[in-house]
C-alpha positions as CSV (number, residue, x, y, z in Angstrom):
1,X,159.8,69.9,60.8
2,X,156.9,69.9,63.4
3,X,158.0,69.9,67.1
4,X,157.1,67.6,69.7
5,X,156.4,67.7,73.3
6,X,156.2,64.3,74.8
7,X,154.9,64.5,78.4
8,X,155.6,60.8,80.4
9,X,156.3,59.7,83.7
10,X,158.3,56.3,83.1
11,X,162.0,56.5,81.3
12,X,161.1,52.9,79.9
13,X,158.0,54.4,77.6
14,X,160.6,57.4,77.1
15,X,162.8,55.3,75.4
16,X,160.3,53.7,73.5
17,X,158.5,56.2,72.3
18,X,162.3,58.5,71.3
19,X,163.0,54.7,69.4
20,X,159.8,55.4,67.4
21,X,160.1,59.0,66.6
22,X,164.0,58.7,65.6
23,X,161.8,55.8,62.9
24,X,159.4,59.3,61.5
25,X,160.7,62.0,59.9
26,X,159.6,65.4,60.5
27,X,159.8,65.5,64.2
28,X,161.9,67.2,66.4
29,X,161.5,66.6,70.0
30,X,161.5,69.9,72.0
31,X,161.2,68.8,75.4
32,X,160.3,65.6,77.6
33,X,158.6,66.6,80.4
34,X,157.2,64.6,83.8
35,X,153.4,64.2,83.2
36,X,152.4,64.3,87.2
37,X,152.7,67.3,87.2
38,X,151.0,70.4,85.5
39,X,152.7,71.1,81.8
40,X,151.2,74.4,81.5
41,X,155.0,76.2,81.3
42,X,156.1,73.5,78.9
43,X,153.4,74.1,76.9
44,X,153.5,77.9,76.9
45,X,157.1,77.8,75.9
46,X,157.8,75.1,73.6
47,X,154.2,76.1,71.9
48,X,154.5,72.2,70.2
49,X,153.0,71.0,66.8
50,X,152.5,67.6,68.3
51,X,152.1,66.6,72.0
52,X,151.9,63.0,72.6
53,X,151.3,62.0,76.3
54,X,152.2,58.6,77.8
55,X,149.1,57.1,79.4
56,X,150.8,58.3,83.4
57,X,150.1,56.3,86.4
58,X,146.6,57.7,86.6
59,X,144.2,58.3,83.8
60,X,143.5,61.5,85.7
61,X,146.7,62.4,85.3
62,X,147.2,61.5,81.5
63,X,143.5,63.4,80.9
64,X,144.5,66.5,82.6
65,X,147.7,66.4,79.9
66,X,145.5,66.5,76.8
67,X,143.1,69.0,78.7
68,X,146.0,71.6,79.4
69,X,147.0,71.1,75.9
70,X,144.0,71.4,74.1
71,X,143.5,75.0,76.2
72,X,146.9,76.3,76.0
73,X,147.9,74.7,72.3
74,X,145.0,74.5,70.4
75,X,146.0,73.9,67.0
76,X,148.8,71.0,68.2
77,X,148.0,67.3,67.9
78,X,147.2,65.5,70.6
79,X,147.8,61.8,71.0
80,X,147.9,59.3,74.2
81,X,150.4,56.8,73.4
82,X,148.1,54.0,76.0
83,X,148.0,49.9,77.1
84,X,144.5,49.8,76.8
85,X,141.6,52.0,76.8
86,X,138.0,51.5,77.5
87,X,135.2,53.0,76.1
88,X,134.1,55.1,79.5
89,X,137.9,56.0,79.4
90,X,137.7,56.6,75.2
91,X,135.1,58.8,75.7
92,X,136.9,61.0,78.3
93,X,140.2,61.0,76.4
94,X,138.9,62.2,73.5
95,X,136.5,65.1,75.3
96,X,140.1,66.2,76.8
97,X,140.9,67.0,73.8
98,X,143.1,63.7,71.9
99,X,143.1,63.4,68.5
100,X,144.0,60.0,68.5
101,X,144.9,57.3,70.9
102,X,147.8,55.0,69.5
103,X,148.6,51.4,71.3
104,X,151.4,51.2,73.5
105,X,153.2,48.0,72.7
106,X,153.4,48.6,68.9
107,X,156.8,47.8,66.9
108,X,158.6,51.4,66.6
109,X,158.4,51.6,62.6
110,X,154.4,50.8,63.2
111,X,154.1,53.8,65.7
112,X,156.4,55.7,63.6
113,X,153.7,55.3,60.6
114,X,150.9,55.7,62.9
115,X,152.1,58.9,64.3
116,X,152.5,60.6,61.3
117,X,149.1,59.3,59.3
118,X,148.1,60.8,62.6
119,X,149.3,64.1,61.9
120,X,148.8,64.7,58.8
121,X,145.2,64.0,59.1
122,X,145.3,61.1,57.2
123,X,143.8,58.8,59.5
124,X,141.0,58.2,61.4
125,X,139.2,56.5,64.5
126,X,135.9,55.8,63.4
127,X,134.6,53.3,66.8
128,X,131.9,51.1,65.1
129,X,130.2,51.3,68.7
130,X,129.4,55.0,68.0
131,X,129.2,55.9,64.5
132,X,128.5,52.7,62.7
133,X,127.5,55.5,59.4
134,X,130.8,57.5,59.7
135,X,133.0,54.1,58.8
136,X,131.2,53.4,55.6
137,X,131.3,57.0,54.8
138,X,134.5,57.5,55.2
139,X,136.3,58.9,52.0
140,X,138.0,56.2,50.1
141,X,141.8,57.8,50.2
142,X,140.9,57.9,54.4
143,X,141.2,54.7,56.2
144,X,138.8,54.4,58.9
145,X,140.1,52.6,62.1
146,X,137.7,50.7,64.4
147,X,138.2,49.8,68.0
């Protein structure tokens, strides 16, 4: 059972998000923190498998999630559950340390399968925009994702 971390700042994605993870198995949520503010002590205690962070108010705010993650729990997966993201803000998400970026307003079984393909490693973001080789490499049992 890996443990999760899910760092938000609106109950309504709460729910939404908890309604996707009770569809996965294998996740237990540890803690469900307030993302406008620093998660360092969350993140030193719980010491998660999996920390998903709900895109916050502010994309500064959201970013500065996945950075304190990626210092404090390396080896954890990162994902930003998100509306929309750009590629200016794609490319900052993903220097901050996500390992993927999931769209918000998916059905719960979807994010559910998403999640853990996520996870496991099973499943990639290959943007056509900036690795147009990578796609048509990818190995057949991977399925490369474009955006």
């Amino acid at each position: 059972m890996k443990t999760l971390l899910l760092i938000a700042s609106d109950p309504a994605s709460v729910r939404t998000i908890r309604v996707g993870l009770r569809q996965a198995q294998g996740f237990r949520v540890v803690a469900t923190i307030d993302g406008r503010a620093s998660a360092r002590t969350a993140l030193l205690h719980f010491a998660p498998d999996v920390v998903i962070v709900d895109d916050i108010c502010q994309r500064s705010y959201s970013v500065a999630r996945l950075r304190e993650a990626a210092e404090l729990v390396p080896g954890a997966c990162t994902v930003l559950v998100a509306h929309a993201v750009d590629g200016s803000s794609l490319d900052d998400v993903l220097a901050a340390g996500a390992d993927a970026v999931i769209h918000k307003p998916l059905p719960p079984a979807t994010f559910a399968v998403l999640l853990t393909e996520v996870v496991e490693g099973r499943l990639i973001n290959v943007p056509r925009r900036r690795r147009p080789v990578a796609a048509s490499a990818a190995p057949p049992h991977m399925r490369a994702v474009g955006s």
